[in-house]
VOLO-66333 format. One record per residue (C-alpha): x, y, z; residue in three letters. Coordinates in Angstrom, 2 decimals, always signed. Example, Ala and Ser with C-alpha at 12.3 -4.5 7.8 and 13.67 -1.06 7.14 Angstrom:
BEGIN
    east   north      up res
  +12.30   -4.50   +7.80 ALA
  +13.67   -1.06   +7.14 SER
//
This chain:
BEGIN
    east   north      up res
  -30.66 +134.69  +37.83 UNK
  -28.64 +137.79  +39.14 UNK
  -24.81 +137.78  +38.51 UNK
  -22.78 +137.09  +40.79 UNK
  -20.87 +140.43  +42.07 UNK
  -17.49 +140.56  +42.93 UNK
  -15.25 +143.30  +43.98 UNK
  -11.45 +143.46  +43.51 UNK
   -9.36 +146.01  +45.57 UNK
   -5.32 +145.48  +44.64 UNK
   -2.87 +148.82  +44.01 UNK
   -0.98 +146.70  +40.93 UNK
   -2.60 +147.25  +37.78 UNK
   -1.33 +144.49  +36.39 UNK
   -2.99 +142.04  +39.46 UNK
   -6.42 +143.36  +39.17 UNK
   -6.30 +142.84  +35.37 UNK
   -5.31 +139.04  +36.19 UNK
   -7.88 +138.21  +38.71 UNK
  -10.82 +140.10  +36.53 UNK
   -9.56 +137.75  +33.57 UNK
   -9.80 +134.62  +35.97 UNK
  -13.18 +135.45  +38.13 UNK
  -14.68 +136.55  +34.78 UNK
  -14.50 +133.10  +32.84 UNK
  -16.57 +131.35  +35.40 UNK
  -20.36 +131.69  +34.19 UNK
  -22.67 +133.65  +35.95 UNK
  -19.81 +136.12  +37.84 UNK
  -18.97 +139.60  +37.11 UNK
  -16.43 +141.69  +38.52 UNK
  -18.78 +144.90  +39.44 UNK
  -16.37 +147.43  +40.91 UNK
  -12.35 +147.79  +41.33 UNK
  -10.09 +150.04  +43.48 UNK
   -6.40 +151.02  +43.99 UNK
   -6.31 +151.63  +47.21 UNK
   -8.10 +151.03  +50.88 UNK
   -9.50 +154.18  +51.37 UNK
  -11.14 +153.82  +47.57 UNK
  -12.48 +150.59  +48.10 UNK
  -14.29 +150.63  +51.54 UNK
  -16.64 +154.14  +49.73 UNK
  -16.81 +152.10  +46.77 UNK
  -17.83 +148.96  +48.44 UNK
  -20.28 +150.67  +50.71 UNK
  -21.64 +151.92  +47.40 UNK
  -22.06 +148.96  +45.38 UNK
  -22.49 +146.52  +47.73 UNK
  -20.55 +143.26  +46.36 UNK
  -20.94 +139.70  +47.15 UNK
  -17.90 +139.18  +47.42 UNK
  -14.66 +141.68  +48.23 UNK
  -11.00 +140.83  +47.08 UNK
   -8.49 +143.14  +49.03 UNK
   -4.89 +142.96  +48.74 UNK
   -3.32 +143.55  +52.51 UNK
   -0.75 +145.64  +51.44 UNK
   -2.38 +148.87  +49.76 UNK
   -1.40 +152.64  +50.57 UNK
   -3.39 +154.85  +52.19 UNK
   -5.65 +152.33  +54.46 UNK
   -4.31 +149.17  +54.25 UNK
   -6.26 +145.60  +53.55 UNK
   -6.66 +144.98  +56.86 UNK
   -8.21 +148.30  +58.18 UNK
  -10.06 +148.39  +55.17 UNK
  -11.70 +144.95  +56.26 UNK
  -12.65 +146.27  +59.80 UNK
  -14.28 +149.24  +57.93 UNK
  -16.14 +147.34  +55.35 UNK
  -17.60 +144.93  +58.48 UNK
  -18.46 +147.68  +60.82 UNK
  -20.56 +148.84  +58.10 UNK
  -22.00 +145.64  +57.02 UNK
  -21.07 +142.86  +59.49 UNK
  -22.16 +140.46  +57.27 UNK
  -19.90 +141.14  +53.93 UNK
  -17.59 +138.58  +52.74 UNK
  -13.80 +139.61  +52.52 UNK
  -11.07 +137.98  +51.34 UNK
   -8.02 +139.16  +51.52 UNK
   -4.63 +138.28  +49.00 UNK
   -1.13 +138.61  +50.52 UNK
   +2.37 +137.63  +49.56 UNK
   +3.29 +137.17  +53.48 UNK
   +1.50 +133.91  +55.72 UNK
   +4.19 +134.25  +58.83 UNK
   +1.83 +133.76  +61.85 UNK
   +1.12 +137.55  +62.97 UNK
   -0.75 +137.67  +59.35 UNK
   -2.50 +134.79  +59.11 UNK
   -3.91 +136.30  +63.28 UNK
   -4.46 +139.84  +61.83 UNK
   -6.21 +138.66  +58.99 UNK
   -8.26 +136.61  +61.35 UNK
   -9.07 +139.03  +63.83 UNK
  -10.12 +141.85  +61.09 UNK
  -12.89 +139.14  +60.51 UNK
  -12.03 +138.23  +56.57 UNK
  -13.81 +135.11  +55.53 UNK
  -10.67 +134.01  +53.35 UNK
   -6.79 +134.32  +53.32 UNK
   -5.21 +133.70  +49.84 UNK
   -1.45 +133.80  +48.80 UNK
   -1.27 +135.84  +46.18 UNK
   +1.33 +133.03  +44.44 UNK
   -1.50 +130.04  +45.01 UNK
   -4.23 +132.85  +43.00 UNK
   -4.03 +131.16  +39.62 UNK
   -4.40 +128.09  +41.13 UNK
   -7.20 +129.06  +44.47 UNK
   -8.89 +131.81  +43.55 UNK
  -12.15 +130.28  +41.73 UNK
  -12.24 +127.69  +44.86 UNK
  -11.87 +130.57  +47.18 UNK
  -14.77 +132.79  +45.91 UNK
  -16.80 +129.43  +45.66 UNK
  -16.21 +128.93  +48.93 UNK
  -17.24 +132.37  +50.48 UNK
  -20.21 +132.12  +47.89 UNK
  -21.50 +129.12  +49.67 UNK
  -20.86 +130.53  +53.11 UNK
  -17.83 +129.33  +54.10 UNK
  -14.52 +130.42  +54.37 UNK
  -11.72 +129.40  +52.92 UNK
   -7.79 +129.17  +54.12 UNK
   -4.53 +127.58  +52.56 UNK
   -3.88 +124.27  +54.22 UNK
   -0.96 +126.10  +55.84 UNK
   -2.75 +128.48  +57.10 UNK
   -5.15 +126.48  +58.23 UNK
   -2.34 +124.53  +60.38 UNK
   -1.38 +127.44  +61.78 UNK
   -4.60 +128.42  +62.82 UNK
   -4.87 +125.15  +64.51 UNK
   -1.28 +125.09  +66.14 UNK
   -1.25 +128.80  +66.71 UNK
   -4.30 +130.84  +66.79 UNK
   -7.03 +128.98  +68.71 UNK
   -4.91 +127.93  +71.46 UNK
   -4.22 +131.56  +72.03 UNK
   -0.55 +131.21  +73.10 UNK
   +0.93 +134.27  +75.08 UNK
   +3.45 +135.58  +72.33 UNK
   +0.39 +136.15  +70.11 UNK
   -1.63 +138.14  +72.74 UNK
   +1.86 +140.00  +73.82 UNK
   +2.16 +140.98  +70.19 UNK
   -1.60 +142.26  +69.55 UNK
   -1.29 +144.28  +72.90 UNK
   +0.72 +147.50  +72.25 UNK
   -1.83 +147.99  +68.36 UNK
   -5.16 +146.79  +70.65 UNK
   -4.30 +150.20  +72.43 UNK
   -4.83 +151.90  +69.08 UNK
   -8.11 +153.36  +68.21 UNK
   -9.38 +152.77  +64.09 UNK
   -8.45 +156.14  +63.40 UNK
   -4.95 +156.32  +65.19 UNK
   -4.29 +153.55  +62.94 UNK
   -4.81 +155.10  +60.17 UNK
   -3.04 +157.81  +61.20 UNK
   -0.03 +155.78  +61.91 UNK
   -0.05 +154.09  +58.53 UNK
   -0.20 +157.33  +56.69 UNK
   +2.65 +158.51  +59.01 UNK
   +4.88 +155.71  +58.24 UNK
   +4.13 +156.07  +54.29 UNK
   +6.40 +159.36  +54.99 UNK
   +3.01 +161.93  +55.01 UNK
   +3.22 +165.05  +56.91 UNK
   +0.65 +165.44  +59.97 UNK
   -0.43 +168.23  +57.57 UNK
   -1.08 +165.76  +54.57 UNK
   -2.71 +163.04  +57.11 UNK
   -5.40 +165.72  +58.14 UNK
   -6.43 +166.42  +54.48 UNK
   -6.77 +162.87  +53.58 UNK
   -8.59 +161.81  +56.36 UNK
  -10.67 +165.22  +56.45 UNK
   -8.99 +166.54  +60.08 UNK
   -7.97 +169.70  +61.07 UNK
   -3.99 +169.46  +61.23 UNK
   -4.39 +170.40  +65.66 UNK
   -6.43 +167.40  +65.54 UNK
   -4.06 +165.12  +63.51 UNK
   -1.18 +166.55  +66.19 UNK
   -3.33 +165.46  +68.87 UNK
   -3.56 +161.77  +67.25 UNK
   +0.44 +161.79  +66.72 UNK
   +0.75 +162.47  +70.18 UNK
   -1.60 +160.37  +71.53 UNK
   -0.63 +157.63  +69.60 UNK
   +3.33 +158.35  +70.53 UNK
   +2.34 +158.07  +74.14 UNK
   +0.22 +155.09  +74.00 UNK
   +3.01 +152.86  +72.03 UNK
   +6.39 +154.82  +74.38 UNK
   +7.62 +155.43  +71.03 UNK
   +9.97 +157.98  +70.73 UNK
  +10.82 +158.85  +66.46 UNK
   +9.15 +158.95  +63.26 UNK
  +11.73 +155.88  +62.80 UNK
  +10.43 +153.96  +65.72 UNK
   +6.78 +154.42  +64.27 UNK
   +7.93 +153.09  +61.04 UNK
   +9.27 +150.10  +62.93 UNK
   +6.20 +149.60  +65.00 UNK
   +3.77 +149.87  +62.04 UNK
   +6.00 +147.68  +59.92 UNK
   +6.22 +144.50  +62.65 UNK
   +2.93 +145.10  +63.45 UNK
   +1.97 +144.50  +59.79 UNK
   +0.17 +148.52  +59.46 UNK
   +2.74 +148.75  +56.52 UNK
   +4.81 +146.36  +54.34 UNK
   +8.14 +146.63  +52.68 UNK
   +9.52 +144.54  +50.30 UNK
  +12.85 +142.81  +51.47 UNK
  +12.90 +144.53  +54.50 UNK
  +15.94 +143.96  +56.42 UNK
  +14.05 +144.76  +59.46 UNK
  +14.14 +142.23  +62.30 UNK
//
């Protein structure tokens, strides 16, 4: 019987190491491919093609979230599952709307993970029982705070949010054309565009935006 193939994507060393030890003890499982960041791990999947796909939400470059659009746009039927520190609603929506199969606190992984990738193995998804309640109190019934959030990065295209997480990781418009292969005009253009689309007026207000609108994530941000 062929393994089963998993696929970790996390930018902590130290994480990846732990969930290769734990995925690897269960018979028949293999972990076939890892990555540091986003942008690494949608090629990498494409490439290899995993069962399964572990992505941390947070990484630099393209985050988990983008990186789970990507991955389904080129195979709408991959299995995602993404690991965050952070459940506040918006999350738990984004990581639904990307179309991830599972959401997994990173501090419930010693304890979830092996039920998780069961889960997703057998077709099914899997989702803390908080997050499930908030899907249930939250989520389905659609309430208007959730769609009033989701409108001004719905305006976004996929690659003017990339742009505008690479913007608010503090790169240059020239450094954001070379890693996503633009000319710099045409990385201008996308600052621009994306400037007018969201009224924002400073670097500082993109940072903002991207950060509440989970593009980025900070560690004891102070930001309301």
């Amino acid at each position: 019987m062929a393994a089963f193939r998993i696929f970790i994507a996390d930018d902590h060393e130290v994480v990846r190491k732990g969930l290769c030890a734990l995925l690897q003890a269960e018979q028949g499982w293999e972990v076939c491919g890892e990555a540091a960041d986003g942008r690494e791990a949608t090629e990498k999947i494409r490439e290899l093609k995993p069962d399964v796909s572990i992505l941390d939400i947070g990484m630099p470059g393209l985050n988990g979230l983008e990186a789970t659009r990507q991955i389904l746009k080129d195979d709408p039927r991959a299995k995602v599952l993404v690991l965050t520190f952070h459940d506040s609603d918006q999350v738990v929506r984004d990581v639904l709307n990307a179309g991830a199969r599972g959401f997994l606190l990173k501090s419930d992984a010693a304890r979830d993970l092996v039920v998780a990738i069961e889960a997703l193995r057998r077709d099914k998804t899997f989702f803390t029982s908080k997050v499930a309640a908030m899907v249930l109190e939250g989520y389905l019934k659609g309430g208007t705070k959730a769609a009033a959030v989701a409108v001004g990065r719905d305006r976004l295209t996929p690659r003017e949010r990339e742009v505008v997480q690479l913007l608010a990781e503090g790169k240059s418009t020239k450094e954001v054309a070379v890693a996503l292969g633009l000319s710099v005009k045409t990385a201008e253009t996308h600052r621009s565009n994306i400037m007018r689309k969201l009224q924002l007026h400073s670097v500082s207000d993109l940072v903002l935006y991207a950060v509440r609108n989970n593009i980025v994530h900070v560690v004891q941000s102070t930001i309301d």
